[in-house]
C-alpha positions in Angstrom: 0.0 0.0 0.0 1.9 3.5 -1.2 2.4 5.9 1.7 -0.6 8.1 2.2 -0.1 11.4 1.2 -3.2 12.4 0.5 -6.5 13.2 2.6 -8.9 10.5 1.0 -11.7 11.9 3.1 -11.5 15.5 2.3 -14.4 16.3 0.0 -15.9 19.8 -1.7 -18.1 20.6 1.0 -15.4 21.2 3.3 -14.8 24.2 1.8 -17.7 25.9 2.0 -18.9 24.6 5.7 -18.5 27.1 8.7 -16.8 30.0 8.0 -17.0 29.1 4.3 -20.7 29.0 4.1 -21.4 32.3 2.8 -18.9 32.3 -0.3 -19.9 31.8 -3.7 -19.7 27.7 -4.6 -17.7 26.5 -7.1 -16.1 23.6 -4.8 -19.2 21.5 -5.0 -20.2 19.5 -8.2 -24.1 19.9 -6.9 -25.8 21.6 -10.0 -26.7 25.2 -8.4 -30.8 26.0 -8.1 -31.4 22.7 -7.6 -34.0 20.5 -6.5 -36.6 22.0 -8.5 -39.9 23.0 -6.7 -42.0 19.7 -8.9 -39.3 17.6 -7.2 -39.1 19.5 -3.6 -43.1 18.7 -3.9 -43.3 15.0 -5.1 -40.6 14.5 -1.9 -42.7 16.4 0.6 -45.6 14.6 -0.5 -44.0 11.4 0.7 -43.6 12.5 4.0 -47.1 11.3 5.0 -46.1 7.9 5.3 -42.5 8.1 6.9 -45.1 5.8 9.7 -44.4 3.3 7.4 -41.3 0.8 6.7 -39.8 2.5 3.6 -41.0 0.0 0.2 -38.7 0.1 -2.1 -39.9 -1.7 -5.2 -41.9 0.4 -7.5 -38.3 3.1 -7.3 -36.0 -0.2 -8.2 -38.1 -0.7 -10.8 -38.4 2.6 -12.2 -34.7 3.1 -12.1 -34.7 -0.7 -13.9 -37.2 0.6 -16.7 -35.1 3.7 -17.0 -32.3 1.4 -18.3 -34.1 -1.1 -19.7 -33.0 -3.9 -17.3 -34.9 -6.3 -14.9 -35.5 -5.4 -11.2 -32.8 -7.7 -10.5 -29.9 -5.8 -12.0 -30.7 -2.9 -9.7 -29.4 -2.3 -6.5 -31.1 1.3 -4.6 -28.4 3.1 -2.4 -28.0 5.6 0.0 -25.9 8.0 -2.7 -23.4 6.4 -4.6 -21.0 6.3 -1.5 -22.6 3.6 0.1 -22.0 1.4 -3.0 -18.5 2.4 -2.6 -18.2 0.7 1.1 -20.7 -2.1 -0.3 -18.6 -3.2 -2.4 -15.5 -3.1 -0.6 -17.5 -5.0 2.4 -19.2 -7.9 0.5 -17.2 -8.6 -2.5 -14.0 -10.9 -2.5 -11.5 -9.5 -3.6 -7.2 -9.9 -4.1 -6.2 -7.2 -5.8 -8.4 -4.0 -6.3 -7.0 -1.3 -8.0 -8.3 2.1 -8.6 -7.3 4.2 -11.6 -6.4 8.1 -10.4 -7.0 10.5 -10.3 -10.4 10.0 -9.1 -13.1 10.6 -6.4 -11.3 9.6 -3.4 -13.7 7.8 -1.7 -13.4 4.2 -3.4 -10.3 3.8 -2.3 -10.6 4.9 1.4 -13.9 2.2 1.6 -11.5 -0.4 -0.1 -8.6 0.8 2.6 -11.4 0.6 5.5 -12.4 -2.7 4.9 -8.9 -4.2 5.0 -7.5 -4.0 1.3 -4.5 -3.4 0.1 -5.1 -0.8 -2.7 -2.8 -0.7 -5.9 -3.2 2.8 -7.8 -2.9 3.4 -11.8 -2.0 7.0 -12.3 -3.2 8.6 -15.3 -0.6 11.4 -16.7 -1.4 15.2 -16.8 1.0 14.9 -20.0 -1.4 12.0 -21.4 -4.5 14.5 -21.0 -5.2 12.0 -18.1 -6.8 9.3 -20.6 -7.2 5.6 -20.1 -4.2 3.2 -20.9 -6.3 0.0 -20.8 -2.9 -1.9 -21.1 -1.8 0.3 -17.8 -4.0 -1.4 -15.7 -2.2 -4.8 -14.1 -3.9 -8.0 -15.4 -4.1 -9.5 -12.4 -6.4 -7.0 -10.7 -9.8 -8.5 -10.0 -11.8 -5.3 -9.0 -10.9 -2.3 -11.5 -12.2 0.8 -10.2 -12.7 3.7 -12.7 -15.1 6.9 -12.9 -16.3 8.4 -16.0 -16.4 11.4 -16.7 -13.7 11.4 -13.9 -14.2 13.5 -10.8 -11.7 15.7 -10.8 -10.0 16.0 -14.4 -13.5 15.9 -16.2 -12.3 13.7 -19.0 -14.9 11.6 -20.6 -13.3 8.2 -21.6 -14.5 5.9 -24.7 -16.8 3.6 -23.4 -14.7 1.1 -25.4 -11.7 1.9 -23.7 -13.4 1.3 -20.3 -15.1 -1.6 -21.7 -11.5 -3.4 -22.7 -10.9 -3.1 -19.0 -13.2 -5.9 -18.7 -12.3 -10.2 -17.7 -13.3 -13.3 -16.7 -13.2 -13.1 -12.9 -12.9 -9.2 -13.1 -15.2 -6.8 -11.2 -15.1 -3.5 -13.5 -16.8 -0.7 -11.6 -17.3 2.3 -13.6 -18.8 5.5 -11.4 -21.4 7.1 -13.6 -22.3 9.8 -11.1 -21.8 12.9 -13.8 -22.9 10.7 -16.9 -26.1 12.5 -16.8 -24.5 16.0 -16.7 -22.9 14.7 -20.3 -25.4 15.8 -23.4 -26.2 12.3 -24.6 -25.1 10.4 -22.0 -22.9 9.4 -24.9 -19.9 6.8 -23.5 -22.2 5.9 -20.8 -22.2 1.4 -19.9 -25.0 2.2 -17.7 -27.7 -0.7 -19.1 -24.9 -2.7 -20.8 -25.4 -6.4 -20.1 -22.4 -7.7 -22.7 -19.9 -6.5 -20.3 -18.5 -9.6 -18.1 -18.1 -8.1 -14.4 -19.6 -5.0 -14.7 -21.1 -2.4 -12.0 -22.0 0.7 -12.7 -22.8 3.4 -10.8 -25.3 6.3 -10.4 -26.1 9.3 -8.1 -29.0 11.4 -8.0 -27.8 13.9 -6.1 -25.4 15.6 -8.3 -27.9 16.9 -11.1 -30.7 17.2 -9.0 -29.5 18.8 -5.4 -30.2 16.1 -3.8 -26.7 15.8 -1.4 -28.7 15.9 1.8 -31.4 13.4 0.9 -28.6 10.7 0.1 -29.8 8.5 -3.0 -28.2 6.5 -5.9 -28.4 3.1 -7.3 -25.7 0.5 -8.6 -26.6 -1.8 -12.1 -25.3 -4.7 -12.1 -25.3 -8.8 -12.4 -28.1 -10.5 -9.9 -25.9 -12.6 -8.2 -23.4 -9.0 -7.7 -26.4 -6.9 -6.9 -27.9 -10.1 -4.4 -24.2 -10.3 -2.6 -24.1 -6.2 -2.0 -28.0 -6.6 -1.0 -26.9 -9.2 1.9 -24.2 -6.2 2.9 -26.9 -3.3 3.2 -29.0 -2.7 6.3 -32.7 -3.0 6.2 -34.3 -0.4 5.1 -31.3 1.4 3.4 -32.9 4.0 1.8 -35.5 6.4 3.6 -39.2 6.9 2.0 -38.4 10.8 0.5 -35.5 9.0 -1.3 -37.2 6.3 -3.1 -39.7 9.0 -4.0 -37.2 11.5 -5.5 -35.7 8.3 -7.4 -38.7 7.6 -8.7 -39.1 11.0 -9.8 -35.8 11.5 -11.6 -35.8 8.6 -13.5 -39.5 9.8 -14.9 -39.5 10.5 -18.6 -40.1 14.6 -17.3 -36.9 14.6 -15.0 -35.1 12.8 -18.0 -36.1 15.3 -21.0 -35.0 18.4 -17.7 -32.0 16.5 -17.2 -31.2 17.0 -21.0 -32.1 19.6 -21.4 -29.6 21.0 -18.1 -26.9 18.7 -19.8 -26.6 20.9 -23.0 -27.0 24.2 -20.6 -24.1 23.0 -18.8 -21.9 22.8 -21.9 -22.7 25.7 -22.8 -21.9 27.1 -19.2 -18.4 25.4 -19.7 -17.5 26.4 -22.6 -17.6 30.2 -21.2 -15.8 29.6 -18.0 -13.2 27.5 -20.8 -13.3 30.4 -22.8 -12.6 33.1 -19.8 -9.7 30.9 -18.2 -7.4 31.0 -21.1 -6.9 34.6 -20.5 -4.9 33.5 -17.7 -2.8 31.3 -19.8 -0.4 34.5 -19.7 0.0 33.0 -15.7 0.5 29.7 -16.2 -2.8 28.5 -16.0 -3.7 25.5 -18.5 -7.6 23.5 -18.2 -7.9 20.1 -19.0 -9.4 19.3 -21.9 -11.8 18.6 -23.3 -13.7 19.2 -20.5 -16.9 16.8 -20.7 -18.2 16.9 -16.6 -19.9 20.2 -15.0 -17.1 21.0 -13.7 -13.3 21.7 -14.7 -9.7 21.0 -13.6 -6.9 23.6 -13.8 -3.0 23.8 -13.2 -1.7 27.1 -12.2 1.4 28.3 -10.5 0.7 28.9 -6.9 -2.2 27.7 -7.0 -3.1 26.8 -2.8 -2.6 30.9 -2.5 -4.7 31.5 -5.2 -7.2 29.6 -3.5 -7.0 31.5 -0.4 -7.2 35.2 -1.8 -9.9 33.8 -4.1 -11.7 32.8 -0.5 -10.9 36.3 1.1 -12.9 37.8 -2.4 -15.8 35.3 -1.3 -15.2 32.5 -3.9 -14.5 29.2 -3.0 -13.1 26.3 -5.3 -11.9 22.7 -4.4 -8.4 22.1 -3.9 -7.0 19.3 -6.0 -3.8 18.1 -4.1 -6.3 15.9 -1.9 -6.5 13.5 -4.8 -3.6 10.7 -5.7 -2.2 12.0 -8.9 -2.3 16.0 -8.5 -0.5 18.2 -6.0 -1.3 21.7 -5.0 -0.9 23.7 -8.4 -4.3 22.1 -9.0 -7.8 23.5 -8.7 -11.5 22.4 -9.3 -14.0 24.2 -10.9 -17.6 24.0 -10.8 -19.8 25.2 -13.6 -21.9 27.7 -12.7 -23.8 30.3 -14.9 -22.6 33.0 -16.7 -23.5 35.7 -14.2 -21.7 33.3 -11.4 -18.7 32.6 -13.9 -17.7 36.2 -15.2 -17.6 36.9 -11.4 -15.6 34.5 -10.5 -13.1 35.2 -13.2 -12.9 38.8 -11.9 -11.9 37.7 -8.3 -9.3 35.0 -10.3 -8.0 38.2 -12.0 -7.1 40.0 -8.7 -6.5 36.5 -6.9 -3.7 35.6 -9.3 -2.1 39.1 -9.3 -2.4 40.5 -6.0 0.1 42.8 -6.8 -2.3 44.7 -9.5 -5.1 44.8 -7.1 
C-alpha cells in the first residue's frame, strides 16, 4: 500500500462549511438551483407515510425501466458512497486497483475494509486518458469513474469496456454521466460486459446531497451479494420517491435539457480561463463533466485570496495524482462565472489589485 499522502476523506463541502458557508460555490459539483420546486413537492408529499417501513420496489423498478433492465440488476443506495463501502465489504477480492485520479472515496472504503489498494495513475501529459494496457492484469476489481471527478475527461466507453475479464469486477462511477449531453460513452444498461457495476447518483444533477440517493446496475448474483451487505431499510421513503421521480420521462427530458445548458456554461468559463494562460494556468481538456480541472502556479494561495474575495473552489492536491498547483471548478452560470473570473484576475495578481 503506497504511503498516504493524500487526505482521501476530504471532500468539496469542506470548503464551503463554517466560516465558508457564505462564499460563492464553485467547490461542489451539486448543480446550483437545484432541486426544483416539482421535485421539492413529489418528496414532501411522501412525507405522509414516513409511519411506514420504507417500500422500495416500485423506485427499483423505475430506475430498472429507465435502463431497460430487470428489477434484478438494480441495486437502490443511500448516494453512490454507500456502493462504494458495499462493495468493498461484500465482495472478494485480491487485488483491487483504482485508476487516479479520481473521487477519493473508493479507495478509502477499499482501505477501510482491510485491502491493500494498488493505484494506476493517469498522466497530466497524457490529458489524463485511459491506458487500458496500464491497468495490471491480475487486478480482480478495476475501479474507474467516467467522466472522472476531478479532471473531467470523458473516456471511450470502449476503452473502459477493454478493462473488462473473466473473474474481473469493473466498476465504472457514472455519477456525472447524466450532466454529459447524450449520456454518450455511458455502460450504464450494458449487459455484454463480463463483471460489470456501474454506478449512479441522483444527487449531483438534482440537489439532492442531503437526501442521500443513488443506485448500482449490475449482475443479480453482484447486486444479491451487496444486498446481503446493506442494512434493512437502506434508503428512507423521501428517497425512493425522489428516485422515482428523476428517472421519470419529465426529470429525464430536464435533465437533457440541463446537460446541454451545462456545456454551454463550460465552454464560457473555458473560454474566460485561457486569458490567464499569460499566468500559467492550463484547463484540462476537453472538459466533458460540469465541472473543470486547472494547473496554475501557486495555485493553494490562489485559492485562499480567491476565499478572502468570497469565492471558494476545491483544492486538487487531496486527490492521488495531483499536487497543490491544482484547482477544481464548478460550472456555474454565466452571471456566477464572469464573477468569479474577476476575483481570479485579482486573486492571481495580487500585486495589480
Amino acid at each position: 500500500m503506497p504511503t498516504e499522502a493524500h487526505d482521501l476523506r476530504h471532500h468539496g463541502d469542506a470548503e464551503v462549511r463554517d466560516d465558508g458557508s457564505a462564499l460563492v460555490d464553485l467547490a461542489v459539483n451539486v448543480r446550483a438551483d437545484t432541486p426544483p420546486a416539482w421535485l421539492r413537492e413529489r418528496i414532501a408529499g411522501s412525507l405522509g407515510s414516513l409511519a411506514a417501513y420504507p417500500d422500495g420496489r416500485a423506485a427499483r423498478a423505475a430506475v430498472a425501466a429507465r435502463h431497460g433492465l430487470p428489477t434484478e440488476r438494480v441495486l437502490l443506495t443511500a448516494g453512490a458512497a454507500e456502493a462504494f463501502v458495499l462493495l468493498a465489504r461484500a465482495l472478494k477480492v485480491r487485488r483491487p486497483v483504482v485508476v487516479h485520479p479520481q473521487f477519493t472515496e473508493p479507495e478509502a472504503a477499499l482501505r477501510d475494509a482491510g485491502h491493500t489498494v494498488d493505484r494506476v495513475l493517469l498522466r497530466a501529459e497524457d490529458g489524463f486518458r485511459l491506458d487500458p494496457a496500464a491497468v495490471p492484469e491480475d487486478a480482480d476489481l478495476v475501479v474507474i469513474g467516467n467522466p472522472t471527478n476531478p479532471t473531467s475527461v470523458l473516456h471511450p466507453a470502449a476503452a473502459v469496456a477493454e478493462l473488462a475479464r473473466p473473474g474481473r469486477t469493473l466498476v465504472v462511477d457514472e455519477a456525472f454521466m447524466d450532466a454529459v449531453p447524450g449520456e454518450r460513452e455511458a455502460l450504464a444498461g450494458r449487459t455484454d460486459v463480463p463483471g460489470l457495476v456501474v454506478l449512479r447518483s441522483l444527487t449531483k444533477t438534482w440537489g439532492l446531497a442531503g437526501l442521500r440517493i443513488g443506485y448500482v446496475l449490475a449482475a443479480p448474483e453482484t447486486v444479491a451479494d451487496l444486498e446481503r451487505a446493506q442494512p434493512l431499510w437502506p434508503v428512507s421513503t423521501p428517497a425512493l420517491a425522489a428516485a422515482e421521480a428523476c428517472v421519470s420521462s419529465r426529470a429525464l427530458a430536464e435533465a437533457a435539457h440541463a446537460a446541454h445548458r451545462i456545456a454551454a456554461d463550460r465552454a464560457h468559463l473555458v473560454a474566460g480561463l485561457a486569458e490567464f494562460a499569460r499566468a500559467g494556468l492550463r484547463v484540462v481538456e476537453p472538459a466533458e463533466g460540469p465541472f473543470v480541472l486547472v494547473r496554475l502556479p501557486g495555485a493553494a494561495a490562489v485559492r485562499r485570496r480567491l476565499r478572502d474575495l468570497g469565492y471558494a473552489v476545491r483544492r486538487g492536491d487531496t486527490f492521488p495524482g495531483l499536487d497543490e498547483e491544482w484547482l477544481r471548478l464548478a460550472v456555474r452560470d454565466r452571471a456566477t462565472v464572469n464573477g468569479f473570473l474577476r476575483a481570479l484576475e485579482r486573486a492571481a495578481n495580487p500585486a495589480a489589485g
